[in-house]
Predicted model as a PDB file, atoms N, CA, C, CB and O in Angstrom, pLDDT in the B-factor column:
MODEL        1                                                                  
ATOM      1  N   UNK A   1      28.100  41.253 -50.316  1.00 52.00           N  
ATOM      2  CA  UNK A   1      29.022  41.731 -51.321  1.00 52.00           C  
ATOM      3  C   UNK A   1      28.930  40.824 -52.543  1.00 52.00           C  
ATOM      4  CB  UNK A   1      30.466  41.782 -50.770  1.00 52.00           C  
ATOM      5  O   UNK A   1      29.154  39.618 -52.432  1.00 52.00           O  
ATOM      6  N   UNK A   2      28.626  41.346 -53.629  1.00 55.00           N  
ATOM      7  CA  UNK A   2      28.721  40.798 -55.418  1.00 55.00           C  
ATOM      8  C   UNK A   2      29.610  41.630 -55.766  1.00 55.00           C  
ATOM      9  CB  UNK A   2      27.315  40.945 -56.575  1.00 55.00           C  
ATOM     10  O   UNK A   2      30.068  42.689 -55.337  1.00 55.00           O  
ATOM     11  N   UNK A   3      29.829  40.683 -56.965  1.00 62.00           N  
ATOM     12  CA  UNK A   3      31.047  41.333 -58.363  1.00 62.00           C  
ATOM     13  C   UNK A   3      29.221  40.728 -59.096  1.00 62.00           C  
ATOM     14  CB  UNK A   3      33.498  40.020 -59.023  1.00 62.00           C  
ATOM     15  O   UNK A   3      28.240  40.004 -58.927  1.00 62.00           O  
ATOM     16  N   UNK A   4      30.139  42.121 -60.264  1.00 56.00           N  
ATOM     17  CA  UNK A   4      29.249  41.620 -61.747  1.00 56.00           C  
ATOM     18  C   UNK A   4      30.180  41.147 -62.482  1.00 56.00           C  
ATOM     19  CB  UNK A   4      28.435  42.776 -62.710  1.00 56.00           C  
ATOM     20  O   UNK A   4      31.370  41.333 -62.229  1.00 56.00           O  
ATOM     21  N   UNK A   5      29.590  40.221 -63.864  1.00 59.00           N  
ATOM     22  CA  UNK A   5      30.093  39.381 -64.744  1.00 59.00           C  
ATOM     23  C   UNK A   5      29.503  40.229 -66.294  1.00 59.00           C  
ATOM     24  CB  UNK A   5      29.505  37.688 -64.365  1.00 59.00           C  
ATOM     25  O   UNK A   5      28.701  41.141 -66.094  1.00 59.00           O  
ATOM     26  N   UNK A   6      29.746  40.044 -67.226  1.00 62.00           N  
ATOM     27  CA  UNK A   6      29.301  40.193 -68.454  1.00 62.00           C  
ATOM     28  C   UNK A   6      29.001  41.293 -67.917  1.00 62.00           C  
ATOM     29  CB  UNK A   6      28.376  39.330 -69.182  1.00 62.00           C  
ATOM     30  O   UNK A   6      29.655  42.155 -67.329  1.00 62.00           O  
ATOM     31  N   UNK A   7      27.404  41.106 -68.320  1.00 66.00           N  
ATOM     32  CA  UNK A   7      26.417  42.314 -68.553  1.00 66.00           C  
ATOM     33  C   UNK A   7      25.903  42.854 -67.456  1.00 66.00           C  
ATOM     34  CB  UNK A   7      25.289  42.007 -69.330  1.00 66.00           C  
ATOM     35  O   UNK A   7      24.781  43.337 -67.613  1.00 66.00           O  
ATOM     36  N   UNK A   8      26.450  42.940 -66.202  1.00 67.00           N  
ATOM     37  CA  UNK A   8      26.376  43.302 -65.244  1.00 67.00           C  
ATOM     38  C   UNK A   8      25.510  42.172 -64.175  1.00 67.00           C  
ATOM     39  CB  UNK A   8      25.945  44.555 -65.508  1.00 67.00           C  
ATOM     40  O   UNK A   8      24.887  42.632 -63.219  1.00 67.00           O  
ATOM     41  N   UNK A   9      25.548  40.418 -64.485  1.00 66.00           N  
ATOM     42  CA  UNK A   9      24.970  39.545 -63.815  1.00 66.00           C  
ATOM     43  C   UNK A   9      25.557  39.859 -62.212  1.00 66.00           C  
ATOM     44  CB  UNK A   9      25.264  38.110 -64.495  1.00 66.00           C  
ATOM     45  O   UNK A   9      26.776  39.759 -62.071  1.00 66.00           O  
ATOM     46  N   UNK A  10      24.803  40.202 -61.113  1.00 70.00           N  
ATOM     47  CA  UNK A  10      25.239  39.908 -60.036  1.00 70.00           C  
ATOM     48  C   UNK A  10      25.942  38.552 -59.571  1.00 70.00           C  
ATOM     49  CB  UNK A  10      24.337  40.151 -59.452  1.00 70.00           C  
ATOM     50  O   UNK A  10      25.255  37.536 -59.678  1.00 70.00           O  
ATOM     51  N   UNK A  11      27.247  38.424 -59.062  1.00 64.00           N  
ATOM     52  CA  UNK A  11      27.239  36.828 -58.731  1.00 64.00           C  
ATOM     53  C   UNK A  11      27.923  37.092 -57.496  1.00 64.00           C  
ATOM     54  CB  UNK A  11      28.064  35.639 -59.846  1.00 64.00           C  
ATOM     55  O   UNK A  11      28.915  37.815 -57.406  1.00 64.00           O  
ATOM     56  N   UNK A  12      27.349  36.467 -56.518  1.00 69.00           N  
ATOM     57  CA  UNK A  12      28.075  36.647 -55.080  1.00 69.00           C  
ATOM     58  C   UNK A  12      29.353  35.877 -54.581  1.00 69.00           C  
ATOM     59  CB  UNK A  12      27.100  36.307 -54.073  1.00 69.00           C  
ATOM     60  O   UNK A  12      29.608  34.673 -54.588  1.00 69.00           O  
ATOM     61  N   UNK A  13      29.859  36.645 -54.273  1.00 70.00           N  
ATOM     62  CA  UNK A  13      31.256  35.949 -53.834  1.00 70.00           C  
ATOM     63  C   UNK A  13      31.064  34.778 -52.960  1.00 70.00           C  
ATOM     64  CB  UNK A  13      32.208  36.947 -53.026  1.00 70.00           C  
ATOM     65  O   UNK A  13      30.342  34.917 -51.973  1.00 70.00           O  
ATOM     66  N   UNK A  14      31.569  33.747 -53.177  1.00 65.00           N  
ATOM     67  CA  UNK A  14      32.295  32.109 -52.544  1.00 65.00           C  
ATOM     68  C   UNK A  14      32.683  31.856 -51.440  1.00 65.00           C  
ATOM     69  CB  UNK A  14      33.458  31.639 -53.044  1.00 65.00           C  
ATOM     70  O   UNK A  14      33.856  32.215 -51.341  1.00 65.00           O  
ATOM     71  N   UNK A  15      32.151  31.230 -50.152  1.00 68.00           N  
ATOM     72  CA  UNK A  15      32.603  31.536 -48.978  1.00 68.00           C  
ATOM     73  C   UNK A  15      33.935  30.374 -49.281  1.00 68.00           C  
ATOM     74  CB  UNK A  15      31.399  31.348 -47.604  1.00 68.00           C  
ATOM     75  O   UNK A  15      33.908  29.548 -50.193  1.00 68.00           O  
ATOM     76  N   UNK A  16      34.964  30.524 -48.382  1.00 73.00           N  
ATOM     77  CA  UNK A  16      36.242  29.644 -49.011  1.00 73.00           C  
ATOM     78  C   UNK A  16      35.616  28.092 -48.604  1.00 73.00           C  
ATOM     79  CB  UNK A  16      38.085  30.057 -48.112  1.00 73.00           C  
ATOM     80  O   UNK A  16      36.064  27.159 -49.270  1.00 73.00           O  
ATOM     81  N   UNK A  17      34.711  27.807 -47.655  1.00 75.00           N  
ATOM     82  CA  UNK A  17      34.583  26.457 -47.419  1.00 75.00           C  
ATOM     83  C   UNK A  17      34.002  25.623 -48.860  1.00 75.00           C  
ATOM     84  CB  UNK A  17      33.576  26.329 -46.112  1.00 75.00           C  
ATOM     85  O   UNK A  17      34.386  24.494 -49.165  1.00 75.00           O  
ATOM     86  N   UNK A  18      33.052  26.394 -49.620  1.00 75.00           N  
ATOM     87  CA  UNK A  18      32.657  26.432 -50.803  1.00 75.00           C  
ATOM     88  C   UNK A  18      33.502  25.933 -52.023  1.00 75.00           C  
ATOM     89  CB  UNK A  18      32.346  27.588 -50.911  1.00 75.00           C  
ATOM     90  O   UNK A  18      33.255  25.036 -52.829  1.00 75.00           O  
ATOM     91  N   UNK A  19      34.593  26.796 -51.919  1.00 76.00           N  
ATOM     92  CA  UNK A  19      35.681  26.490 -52.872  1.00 76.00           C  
ATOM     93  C   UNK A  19      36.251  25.718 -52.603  1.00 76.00           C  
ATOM     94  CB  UNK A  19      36.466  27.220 -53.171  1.00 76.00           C  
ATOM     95  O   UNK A  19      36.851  25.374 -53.621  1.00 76.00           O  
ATOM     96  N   UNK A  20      36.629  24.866 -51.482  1.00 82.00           N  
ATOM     97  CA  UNK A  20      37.756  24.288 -50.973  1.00 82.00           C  
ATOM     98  C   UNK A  20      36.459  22.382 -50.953  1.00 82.00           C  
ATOM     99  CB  UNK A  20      38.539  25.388 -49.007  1.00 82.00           C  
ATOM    100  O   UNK A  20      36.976  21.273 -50.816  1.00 82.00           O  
ATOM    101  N   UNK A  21      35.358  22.529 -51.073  1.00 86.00           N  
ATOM    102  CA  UNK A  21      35.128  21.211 -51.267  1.00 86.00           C  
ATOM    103  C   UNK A  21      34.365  21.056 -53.166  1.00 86.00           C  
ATOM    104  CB  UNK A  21      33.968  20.714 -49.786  1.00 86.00           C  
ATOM    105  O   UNK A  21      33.410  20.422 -53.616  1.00 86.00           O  
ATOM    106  N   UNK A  22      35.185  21.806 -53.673  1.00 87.00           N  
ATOM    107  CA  UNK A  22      34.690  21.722 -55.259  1.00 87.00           C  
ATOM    108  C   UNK A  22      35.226  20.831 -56.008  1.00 87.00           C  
ATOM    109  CB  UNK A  22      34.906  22.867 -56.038  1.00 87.00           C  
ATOM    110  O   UNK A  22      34.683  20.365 -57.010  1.00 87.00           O  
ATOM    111  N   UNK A  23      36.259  20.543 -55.614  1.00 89.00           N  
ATOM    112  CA  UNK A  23      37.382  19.998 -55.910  1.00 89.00           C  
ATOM    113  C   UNK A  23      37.113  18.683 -55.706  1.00 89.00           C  
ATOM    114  CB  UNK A  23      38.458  20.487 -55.242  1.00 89.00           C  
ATOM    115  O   UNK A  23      37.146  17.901 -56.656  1.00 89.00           O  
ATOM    116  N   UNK A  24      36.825  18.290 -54.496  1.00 92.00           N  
ATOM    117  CA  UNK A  24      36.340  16.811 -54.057  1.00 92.00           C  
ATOM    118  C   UNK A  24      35.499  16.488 -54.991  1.00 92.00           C  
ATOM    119  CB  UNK A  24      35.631  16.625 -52.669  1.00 92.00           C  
ATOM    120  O   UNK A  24      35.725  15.751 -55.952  1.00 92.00           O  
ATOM    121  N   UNK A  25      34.329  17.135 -54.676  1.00 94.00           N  
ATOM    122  CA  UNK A  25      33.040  16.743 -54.739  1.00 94.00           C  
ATOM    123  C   UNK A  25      33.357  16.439 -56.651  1.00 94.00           C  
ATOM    124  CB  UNK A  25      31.710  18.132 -54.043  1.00 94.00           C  
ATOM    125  O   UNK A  25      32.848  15.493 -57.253  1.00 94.00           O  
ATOM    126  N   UNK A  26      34.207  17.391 -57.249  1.00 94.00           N  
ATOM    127  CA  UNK A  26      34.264  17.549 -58.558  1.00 94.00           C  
ATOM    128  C   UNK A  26      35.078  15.937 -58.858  1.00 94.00           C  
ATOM    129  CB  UNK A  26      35.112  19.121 -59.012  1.00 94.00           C  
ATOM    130  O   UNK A  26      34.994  15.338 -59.930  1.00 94.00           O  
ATOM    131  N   UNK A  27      35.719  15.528 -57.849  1.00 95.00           N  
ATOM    132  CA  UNK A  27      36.876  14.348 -58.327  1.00 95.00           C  
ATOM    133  C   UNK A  27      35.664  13.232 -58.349  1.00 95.00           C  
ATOM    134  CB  UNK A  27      38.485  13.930 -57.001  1.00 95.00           C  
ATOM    135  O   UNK A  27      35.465  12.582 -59.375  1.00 95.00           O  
ATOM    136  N   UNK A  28      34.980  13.068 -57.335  1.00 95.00           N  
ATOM    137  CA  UNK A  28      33.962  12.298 -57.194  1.00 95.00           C  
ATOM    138  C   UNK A  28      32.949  12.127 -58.274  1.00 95.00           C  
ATOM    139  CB  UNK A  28      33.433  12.676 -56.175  1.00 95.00           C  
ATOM    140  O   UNK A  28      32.993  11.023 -58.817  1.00 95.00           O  
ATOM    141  N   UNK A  29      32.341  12.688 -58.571  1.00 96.00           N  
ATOM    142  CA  UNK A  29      31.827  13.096 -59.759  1.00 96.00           C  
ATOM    143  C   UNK A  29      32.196  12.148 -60.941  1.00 96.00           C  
ATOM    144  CB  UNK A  29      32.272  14.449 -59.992  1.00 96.00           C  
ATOM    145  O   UNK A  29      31.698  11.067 -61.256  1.00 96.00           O  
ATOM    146  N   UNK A  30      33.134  12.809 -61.464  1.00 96.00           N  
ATOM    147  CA  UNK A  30      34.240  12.024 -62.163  1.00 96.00           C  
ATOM    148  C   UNK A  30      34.346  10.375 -62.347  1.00 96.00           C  
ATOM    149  CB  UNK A  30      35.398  12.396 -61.446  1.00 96.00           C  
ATOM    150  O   UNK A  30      34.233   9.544 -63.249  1.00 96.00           O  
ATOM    151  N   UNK A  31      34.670  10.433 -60.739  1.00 94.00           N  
ATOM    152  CA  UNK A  31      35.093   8.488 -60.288  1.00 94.00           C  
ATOM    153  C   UNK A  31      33.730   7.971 -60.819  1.00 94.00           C  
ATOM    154  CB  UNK A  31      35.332   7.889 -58.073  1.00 94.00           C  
ATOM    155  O   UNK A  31      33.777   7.337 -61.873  1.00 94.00           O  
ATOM    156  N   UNK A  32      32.581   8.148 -60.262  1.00 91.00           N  
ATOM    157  CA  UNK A  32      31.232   7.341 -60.664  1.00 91.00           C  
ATOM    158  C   UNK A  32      31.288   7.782 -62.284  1.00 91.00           C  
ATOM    159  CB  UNK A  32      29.571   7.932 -59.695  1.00 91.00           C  
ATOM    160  O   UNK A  32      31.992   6.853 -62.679  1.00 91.00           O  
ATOM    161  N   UNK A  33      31.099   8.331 -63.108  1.00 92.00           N  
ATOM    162  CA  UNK A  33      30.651   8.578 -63.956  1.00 92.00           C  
ATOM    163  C   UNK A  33      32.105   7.974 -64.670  1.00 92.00           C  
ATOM    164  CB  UNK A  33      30.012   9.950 -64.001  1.00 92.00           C  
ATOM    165  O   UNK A  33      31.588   7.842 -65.779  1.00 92.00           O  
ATOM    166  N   UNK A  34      32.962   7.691 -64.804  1.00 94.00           N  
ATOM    167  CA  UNK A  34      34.293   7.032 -65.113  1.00 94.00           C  
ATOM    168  C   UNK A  34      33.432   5.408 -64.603  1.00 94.00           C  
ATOM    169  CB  UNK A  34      36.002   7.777 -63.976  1.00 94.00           C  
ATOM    170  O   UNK A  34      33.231   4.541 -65.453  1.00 94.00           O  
ATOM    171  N   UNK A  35      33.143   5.278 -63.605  1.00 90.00           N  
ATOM    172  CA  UNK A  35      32.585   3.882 -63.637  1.00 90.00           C  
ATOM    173  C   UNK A  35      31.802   3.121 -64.512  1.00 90.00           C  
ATOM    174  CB  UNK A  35      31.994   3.771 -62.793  1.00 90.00           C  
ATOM    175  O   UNK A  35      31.899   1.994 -64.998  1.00 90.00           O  
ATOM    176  N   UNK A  36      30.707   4.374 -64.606  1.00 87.00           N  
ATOM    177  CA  UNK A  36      29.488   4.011 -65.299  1.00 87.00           C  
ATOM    178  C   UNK A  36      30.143   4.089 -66.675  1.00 87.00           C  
ATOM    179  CB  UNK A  36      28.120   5.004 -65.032  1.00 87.00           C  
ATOM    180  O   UNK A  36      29.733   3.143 -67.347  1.00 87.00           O  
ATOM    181  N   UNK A  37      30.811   4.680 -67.201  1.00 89.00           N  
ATOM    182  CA  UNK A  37      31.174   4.107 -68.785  1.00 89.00           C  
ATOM    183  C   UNK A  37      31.880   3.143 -69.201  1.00 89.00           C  
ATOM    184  CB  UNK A  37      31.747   4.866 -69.492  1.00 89.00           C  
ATOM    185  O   UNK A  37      31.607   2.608 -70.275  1.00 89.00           O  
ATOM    186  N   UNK A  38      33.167   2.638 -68.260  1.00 90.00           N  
ATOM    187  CA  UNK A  38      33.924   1.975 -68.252  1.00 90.00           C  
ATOM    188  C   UNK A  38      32.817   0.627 -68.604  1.00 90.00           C  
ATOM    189  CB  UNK A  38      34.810   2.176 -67.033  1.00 90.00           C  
ATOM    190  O   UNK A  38      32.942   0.131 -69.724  1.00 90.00           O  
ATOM    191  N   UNK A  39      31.739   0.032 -67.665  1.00 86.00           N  
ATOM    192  CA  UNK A  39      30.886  -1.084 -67.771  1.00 86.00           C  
ATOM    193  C   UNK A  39      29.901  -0.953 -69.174  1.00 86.00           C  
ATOM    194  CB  UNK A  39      30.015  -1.152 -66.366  1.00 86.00           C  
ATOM    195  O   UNK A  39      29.662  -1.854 -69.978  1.00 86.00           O  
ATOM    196  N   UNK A  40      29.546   0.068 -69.195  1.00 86.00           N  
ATOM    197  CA  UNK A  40      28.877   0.522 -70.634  1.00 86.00           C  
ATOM    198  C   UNK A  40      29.726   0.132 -71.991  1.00 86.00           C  
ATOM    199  CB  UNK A  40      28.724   2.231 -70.645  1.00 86.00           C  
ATOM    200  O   UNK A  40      29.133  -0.023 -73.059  1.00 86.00           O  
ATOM    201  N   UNK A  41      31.096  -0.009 -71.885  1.00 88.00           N  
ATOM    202  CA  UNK A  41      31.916   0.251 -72.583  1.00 88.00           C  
ATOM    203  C   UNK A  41      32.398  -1.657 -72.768  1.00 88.00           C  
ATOM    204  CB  UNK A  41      32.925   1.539 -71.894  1.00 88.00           C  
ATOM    205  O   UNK A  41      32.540  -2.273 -73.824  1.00 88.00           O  
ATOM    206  N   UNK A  42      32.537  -2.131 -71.479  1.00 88.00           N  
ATOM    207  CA  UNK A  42      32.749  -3.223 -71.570  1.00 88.00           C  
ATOM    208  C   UNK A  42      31.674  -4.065 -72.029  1.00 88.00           C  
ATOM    209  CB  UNK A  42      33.204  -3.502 -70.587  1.00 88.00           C  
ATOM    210  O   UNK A  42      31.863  -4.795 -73.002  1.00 88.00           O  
ATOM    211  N   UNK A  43      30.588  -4.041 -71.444  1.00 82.00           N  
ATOM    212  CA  UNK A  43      29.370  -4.824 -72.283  1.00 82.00           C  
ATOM    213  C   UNK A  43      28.500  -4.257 -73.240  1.00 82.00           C  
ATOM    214  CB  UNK A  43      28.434  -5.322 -71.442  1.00 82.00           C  
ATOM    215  O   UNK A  43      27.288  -4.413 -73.387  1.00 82.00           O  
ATOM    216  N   UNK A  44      29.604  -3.328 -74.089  1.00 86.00           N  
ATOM    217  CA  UNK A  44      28.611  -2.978 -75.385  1.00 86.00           C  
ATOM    218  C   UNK A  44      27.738  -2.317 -75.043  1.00 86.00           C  
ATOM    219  CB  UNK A  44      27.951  -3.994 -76.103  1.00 86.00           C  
ATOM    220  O   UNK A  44      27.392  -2.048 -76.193  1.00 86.00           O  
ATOM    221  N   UNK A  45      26.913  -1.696 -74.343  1.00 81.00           N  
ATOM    222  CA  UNK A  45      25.380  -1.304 -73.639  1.00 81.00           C  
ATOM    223  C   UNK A  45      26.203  -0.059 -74.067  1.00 81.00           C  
ATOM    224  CB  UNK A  45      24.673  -1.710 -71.709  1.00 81.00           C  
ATOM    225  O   UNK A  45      27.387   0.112 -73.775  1.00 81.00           O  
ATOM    226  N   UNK A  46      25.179   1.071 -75.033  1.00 81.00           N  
ATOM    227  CA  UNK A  46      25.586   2.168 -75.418  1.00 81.00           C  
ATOM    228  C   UNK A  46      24.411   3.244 -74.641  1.00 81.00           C  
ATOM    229  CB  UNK A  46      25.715   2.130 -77.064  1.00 81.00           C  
ATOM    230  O   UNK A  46      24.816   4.369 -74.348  1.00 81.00           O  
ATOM    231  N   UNK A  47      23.388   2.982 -74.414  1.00 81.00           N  
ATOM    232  CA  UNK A  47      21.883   3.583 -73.590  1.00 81.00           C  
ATOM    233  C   UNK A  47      21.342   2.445 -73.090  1.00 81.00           C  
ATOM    234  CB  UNK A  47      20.598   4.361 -74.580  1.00 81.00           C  
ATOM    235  O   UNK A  47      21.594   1.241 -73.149  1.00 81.00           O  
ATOM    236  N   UNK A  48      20.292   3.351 -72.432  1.00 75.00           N  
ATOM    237  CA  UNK A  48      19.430   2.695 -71.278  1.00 75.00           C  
ATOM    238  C   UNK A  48      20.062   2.597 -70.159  1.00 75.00           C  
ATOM    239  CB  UNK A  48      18.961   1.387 -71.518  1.00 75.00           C  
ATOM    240  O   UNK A  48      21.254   2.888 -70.059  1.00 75.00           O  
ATOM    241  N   UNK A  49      19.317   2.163 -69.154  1.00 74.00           N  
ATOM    242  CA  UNK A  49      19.109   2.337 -67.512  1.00 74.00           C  
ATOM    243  C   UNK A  49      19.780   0.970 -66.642  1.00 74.00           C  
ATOM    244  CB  UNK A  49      17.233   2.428 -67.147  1.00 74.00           C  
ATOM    245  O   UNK A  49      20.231   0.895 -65.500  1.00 74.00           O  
ATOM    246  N   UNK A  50      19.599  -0.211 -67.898  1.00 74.00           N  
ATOM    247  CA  UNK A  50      20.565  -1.487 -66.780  1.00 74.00           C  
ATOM    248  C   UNK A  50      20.955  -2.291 -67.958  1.00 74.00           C  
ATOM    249  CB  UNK A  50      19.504  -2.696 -65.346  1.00 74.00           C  
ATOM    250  O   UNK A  50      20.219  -2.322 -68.945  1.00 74.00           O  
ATOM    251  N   UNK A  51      22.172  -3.002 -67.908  1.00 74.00           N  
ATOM    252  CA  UNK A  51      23.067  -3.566 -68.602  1.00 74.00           C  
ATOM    253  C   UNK A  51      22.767  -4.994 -69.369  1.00 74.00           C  
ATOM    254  CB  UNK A  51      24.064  -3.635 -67.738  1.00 74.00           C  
ATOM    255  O   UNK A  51      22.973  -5.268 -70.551  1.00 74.00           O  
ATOM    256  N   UNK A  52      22.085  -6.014 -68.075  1.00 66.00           N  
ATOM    257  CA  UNK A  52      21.434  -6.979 -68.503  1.00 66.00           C  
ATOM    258  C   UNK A  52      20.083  -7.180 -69.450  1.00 66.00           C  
ATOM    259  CB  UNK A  52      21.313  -7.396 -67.552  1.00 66.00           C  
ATOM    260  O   UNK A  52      19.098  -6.505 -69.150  1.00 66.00           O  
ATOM    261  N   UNK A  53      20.021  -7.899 -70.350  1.00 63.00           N  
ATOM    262  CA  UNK A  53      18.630  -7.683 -71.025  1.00 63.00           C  
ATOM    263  C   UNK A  53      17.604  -8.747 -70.531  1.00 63.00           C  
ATOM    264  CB  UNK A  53      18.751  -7.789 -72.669  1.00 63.00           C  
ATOM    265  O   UNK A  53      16.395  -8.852 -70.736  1.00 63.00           O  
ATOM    266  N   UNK A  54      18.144  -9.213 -70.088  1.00 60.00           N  
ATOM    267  CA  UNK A  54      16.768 -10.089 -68.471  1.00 60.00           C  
ATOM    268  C   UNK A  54      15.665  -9.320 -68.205  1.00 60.00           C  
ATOM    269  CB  UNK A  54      17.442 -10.177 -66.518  1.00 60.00           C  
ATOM    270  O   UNK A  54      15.731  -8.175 -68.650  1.00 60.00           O  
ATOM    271  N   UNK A  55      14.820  -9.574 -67.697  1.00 59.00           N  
ATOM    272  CA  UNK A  55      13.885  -8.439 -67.326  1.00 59.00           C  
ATOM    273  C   UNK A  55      14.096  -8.340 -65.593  1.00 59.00           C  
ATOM    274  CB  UNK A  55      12.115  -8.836 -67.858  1.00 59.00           C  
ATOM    275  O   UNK A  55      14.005  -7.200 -65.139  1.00 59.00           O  
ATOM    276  N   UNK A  56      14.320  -9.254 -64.786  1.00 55.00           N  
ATOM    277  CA  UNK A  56      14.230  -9.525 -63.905  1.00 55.00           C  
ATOM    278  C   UNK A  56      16.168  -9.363 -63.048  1.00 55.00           C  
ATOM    279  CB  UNK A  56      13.348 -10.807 -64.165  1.00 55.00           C  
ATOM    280  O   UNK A  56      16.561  -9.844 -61.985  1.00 55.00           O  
ATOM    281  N   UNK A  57      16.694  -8.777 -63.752  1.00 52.00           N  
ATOM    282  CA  UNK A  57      18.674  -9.194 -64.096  1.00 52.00           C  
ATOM    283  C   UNK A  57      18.467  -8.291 -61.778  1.00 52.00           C  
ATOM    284  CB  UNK A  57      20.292  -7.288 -66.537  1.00 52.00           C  
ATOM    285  O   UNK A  57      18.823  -8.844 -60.738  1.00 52.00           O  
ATOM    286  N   UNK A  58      17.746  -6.786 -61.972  1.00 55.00           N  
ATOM    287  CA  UNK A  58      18.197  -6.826 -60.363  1.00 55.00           C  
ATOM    288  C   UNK A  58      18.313  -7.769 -58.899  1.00 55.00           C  
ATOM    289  CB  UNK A  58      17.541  -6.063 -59.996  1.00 55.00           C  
ATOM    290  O   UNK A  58      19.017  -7.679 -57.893  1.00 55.00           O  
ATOM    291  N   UNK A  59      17.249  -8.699 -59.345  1.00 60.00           N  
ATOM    292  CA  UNK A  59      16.990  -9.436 -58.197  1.00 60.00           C  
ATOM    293  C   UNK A  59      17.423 -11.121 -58.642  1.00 60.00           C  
ATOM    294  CB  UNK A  59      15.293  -9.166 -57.744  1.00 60.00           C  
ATOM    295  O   UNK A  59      17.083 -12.125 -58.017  1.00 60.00           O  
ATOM    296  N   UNK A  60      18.173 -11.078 -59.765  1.00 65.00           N  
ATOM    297  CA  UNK A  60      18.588 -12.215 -59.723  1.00 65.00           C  
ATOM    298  C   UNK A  60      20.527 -12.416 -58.848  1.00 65.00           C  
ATOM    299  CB  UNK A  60      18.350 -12.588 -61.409  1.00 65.00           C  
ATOM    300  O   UNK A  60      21.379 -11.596 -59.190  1.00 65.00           O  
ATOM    301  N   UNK A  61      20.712 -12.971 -58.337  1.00 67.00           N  
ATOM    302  CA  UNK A  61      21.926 -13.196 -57.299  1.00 67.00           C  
ATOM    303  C   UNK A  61      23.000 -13.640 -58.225  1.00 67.00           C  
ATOM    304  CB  UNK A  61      21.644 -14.389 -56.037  1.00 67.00           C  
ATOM    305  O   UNK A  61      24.133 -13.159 -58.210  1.00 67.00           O  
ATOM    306  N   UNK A  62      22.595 -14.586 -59.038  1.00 72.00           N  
ATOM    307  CA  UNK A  62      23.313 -15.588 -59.785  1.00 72.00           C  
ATOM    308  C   UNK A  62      24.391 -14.454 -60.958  1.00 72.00           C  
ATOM    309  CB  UNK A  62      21.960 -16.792 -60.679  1.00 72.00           C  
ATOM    310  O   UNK A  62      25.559 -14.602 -61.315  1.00 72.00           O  
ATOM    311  N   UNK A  63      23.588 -13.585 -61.222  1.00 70.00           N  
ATOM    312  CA  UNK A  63      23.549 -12.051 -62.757  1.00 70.00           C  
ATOM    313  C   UNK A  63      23.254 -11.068 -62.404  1.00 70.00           C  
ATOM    314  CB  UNK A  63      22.492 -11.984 -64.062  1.00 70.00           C  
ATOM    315  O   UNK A  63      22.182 -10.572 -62.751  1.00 70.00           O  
ATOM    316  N   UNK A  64      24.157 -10.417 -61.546  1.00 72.00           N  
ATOM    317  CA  UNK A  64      23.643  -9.081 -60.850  1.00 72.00           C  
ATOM    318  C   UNK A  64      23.442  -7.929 -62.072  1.00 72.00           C  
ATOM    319  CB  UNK A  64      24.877  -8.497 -59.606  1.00 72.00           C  
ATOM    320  O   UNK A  64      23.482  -8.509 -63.157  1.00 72.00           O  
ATOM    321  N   UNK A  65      23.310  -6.983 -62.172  1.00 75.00           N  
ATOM    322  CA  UNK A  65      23.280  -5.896 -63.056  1.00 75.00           C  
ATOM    323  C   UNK A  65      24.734  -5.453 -62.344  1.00 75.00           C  
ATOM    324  CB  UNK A  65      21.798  -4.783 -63.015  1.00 75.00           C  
ATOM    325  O   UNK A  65      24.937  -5.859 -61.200  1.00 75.00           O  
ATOM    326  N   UNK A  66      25.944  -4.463 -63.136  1.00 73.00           N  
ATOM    327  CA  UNK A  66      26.874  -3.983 -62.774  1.00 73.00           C  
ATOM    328  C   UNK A  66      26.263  -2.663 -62.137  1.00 73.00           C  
ATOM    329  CB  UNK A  66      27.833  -3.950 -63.799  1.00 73.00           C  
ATOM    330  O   UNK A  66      26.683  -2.304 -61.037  1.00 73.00           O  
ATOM    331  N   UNK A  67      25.169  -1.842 -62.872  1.00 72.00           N  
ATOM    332  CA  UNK A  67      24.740  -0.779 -62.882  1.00 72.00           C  
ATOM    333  C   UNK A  67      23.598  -0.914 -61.550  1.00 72.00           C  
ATOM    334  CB  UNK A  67      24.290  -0.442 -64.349  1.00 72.00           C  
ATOM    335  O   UNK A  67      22.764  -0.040 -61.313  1.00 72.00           O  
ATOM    336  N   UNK A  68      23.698  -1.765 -61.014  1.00 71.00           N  
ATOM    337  CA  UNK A  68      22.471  -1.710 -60.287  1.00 71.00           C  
ATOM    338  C   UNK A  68      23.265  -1.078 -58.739  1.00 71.00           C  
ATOM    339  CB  UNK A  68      21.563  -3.463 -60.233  1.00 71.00           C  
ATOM    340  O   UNK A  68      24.305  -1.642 -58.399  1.00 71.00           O  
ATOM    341  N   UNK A  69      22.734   0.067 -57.874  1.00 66.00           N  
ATOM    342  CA  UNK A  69      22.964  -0.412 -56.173  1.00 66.00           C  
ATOM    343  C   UNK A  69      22.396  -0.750 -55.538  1.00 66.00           C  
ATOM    344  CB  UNK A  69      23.244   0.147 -55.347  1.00 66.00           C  
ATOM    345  O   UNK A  69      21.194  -0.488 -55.541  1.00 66.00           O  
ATOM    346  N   UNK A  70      23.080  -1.661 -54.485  1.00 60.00           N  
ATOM    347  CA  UNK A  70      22.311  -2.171 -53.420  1.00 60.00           C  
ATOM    348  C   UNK A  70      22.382  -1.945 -52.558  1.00 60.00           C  
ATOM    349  CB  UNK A  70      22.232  -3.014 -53.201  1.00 60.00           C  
ATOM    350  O   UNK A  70      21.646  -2.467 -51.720  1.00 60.00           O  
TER     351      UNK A  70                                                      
ENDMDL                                                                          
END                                                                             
């Protein structure tokens, strides 16, 4: 079973387990990406991929990268 949209796009209906973890998954989402700017935000770093300008900043212990996981 589909509904159409607009111009007659088929889109199939949502089984409820579907809908019912969108919400999570959507809050989650959110939390990391709320992380990742918050540190962007605090050390100035407006682009790029890691925070430290070290070349070596992942594997140093002493200066972790914020952005890095381990």
């Amino acid at each position: 079973m589909s509904s159409t949209i607009g111009l007659g796009v088929p889109v199939p209906k949502m089984l409820p387990v579907t809908g019912a973890w969108t919400l999570p998954f959507t809050a989650y989402l959110l939390l990391l990406s709320n992380r990742v700017v918050y540190q962007r935000i605090k050390h100035k770093q407006w682009i790029g991929d890691k925070l430290n300008s070290e070349k070596d900043s992942t594997g140093n212990p002493e200066n972790p990268d914020p952005l890095f996981l381990e």
